[in-house]
C-alpha positions in Angstrom: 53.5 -42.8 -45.7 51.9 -46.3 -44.3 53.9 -47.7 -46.8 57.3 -46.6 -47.4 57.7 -47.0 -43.3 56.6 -50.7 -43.7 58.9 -51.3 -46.3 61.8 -49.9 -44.5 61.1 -51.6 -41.3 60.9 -55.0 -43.6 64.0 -54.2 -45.0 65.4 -53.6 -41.9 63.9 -57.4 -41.0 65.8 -58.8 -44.0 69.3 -57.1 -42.8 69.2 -58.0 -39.6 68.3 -61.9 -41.1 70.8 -61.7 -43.1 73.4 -60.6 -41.2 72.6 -61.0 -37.8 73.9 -58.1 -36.8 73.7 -57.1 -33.2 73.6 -53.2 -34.4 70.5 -53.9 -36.9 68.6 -55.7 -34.5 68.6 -52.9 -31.9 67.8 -50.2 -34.8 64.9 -52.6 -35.5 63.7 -52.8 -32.1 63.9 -48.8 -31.6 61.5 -48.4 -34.5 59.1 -51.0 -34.0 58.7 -49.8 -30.5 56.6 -46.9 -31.8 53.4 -49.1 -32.6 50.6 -46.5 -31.9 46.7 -47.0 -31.6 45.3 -43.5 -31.9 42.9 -44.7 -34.6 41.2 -47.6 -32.2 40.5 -45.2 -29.2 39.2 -42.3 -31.1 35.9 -41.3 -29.4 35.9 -44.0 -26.7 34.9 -43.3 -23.7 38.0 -41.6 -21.2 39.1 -44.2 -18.9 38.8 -47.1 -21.5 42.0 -48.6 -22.8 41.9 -51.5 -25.6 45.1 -52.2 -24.7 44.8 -53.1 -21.1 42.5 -56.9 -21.8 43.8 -59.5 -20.6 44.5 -62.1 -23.5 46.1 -58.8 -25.5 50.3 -59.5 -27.6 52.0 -58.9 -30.5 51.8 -61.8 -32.5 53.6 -62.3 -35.8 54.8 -66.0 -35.5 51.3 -68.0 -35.1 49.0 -68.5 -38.9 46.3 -67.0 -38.6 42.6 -67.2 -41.2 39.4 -64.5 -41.7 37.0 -65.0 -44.2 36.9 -62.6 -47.3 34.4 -61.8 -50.0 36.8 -62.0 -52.9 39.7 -63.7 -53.9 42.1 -60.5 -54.1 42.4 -58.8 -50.6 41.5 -55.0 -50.5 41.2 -52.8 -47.4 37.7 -53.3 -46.8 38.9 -57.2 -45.7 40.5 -55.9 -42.6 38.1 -53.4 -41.4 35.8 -53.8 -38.4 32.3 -53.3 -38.0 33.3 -49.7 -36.3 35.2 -49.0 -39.1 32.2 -49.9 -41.5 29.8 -47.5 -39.2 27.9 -50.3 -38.3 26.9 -49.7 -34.6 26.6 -52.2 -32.2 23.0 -52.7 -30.8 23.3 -52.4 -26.9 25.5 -49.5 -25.6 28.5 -51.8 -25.2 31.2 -51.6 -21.8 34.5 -50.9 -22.5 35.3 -54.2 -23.5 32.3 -54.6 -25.9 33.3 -51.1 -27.5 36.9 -52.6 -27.8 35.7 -56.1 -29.3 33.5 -53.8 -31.7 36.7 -52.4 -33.1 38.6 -55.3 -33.3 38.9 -57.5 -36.7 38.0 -60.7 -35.8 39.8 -63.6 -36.9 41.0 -67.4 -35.9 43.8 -68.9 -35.0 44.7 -72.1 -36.8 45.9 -74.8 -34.6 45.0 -77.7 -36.2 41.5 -76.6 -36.2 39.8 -76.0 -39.3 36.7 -77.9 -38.8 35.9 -76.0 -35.7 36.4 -72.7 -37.4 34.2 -73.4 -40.3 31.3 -74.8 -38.5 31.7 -71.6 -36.2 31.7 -69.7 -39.7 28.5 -72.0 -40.9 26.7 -71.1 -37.7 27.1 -67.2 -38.1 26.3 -67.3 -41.9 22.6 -65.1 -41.6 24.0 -62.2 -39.5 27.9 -62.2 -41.0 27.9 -62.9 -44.5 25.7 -61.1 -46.7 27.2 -62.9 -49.7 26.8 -66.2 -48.7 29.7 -67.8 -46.5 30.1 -70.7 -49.4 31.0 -68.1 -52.0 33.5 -66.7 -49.7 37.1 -67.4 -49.3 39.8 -68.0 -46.4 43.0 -65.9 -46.1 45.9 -67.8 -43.8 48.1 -65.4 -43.1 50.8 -64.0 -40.6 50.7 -60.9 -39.1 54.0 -58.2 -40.0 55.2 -56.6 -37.2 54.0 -53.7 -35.9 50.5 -54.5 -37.7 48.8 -54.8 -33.8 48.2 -56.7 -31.1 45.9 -59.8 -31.1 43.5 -60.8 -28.5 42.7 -64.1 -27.7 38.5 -63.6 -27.2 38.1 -67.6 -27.6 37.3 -68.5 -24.1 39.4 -71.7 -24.7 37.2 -72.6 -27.7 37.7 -74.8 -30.3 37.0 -72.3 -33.3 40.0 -70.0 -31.4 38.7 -66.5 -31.9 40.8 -63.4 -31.8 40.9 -59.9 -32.3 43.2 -58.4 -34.1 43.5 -54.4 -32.2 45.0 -53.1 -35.7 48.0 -50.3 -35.3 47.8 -47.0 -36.4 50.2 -47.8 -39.3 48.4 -50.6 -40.1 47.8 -51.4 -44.2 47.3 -54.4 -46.2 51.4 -55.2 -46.7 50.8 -56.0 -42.2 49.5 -59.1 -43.7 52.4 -62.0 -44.6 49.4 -63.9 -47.1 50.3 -67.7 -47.0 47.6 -68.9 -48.7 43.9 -67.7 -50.3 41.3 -70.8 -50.7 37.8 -71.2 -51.5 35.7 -71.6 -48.3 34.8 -74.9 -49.4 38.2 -75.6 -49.5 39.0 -75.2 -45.8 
């Protein structure tokens, strides 16, 4: 079902592209509007909202990159460490649990060093492969795949978390470009 409402929204994209129609646009918007995040808050604690961050906006115009363990994406790419069952070791606040079930990834601003040193630095804990066997995605986020949140502290490596959508699935993800790690 994921699917065939992400292709109709994109084709509802395309029309309104194409012809710029005012009507399009507004049938667009009224769809979109029903991004959901059911999925994120399930058995959070009542009273904690992911959504309510500060740093927290759609984003589908900025490039984004997350590392990967193969060259083809799958679903397991774009899965948190919730997701996985991993627990987090401390009992985390509200914004901890939040960050826990977010997918982390970096924005690229003309800053590719700094994210693969930061990448370099995590290698023991994050990267049971090996980060040098690994590969970068630089992509753009669909509409309606989440909301991102700027966790970077005004760092160079530009962390984010991306607070996936309850419709989210791998066509969210605009794929610019797949490299080697040693590539980036």
């Amino acid at each position: 079902m994921d699917v065939i409402y992400k292709k109709l929204l994109w084709e509802f994209e395309m029309i309104c592209y194409i012809f710029g129609k005012q009507f399009f646009s507004n049938l667009y918007q009224t769809y979109s509007q029903n991004m959901t995040f059911d999925k994120l808050h399930e058995g959070i604690a009542e009273g904690c909202n992911c959504l309510d961050h500060e740093g927290i906006s759609e984003n589908s115009e900025d490039c984004f990159v997350r590392v990967i363990y193969e060259e083809d994406l799958s679903a397991n790419d774009w899965k948190s460490y919730h997701e996985f069952g991993k627990l987090p070791k401390n009992k985390p606040n509200c914004k901890g649990t939040c960050k826990w079930r977010g997918v982390s990834i970096n924005k690229l601003i003309d800053n590719r060093e700094a994210i693969k040193n930061k990448w370099l630095s995590l290698v023991n804990f994050f990267a049971p492969k090996g980060i040098k066997k690994s590969f970068i995605c630089i992509f753009r986020l669909r509409k309606d795949a989440g909301k991102v949140w700027d966790t970077s502290s005004q760092q160079a490596h530009a962390h984010h978390d991306l607070l996936k959508s309850d419709s989210f699935c791998l066509e969210s993800i605009e794929v610019l470009e797949i490299i080697p790690f040693a590539e980036f």
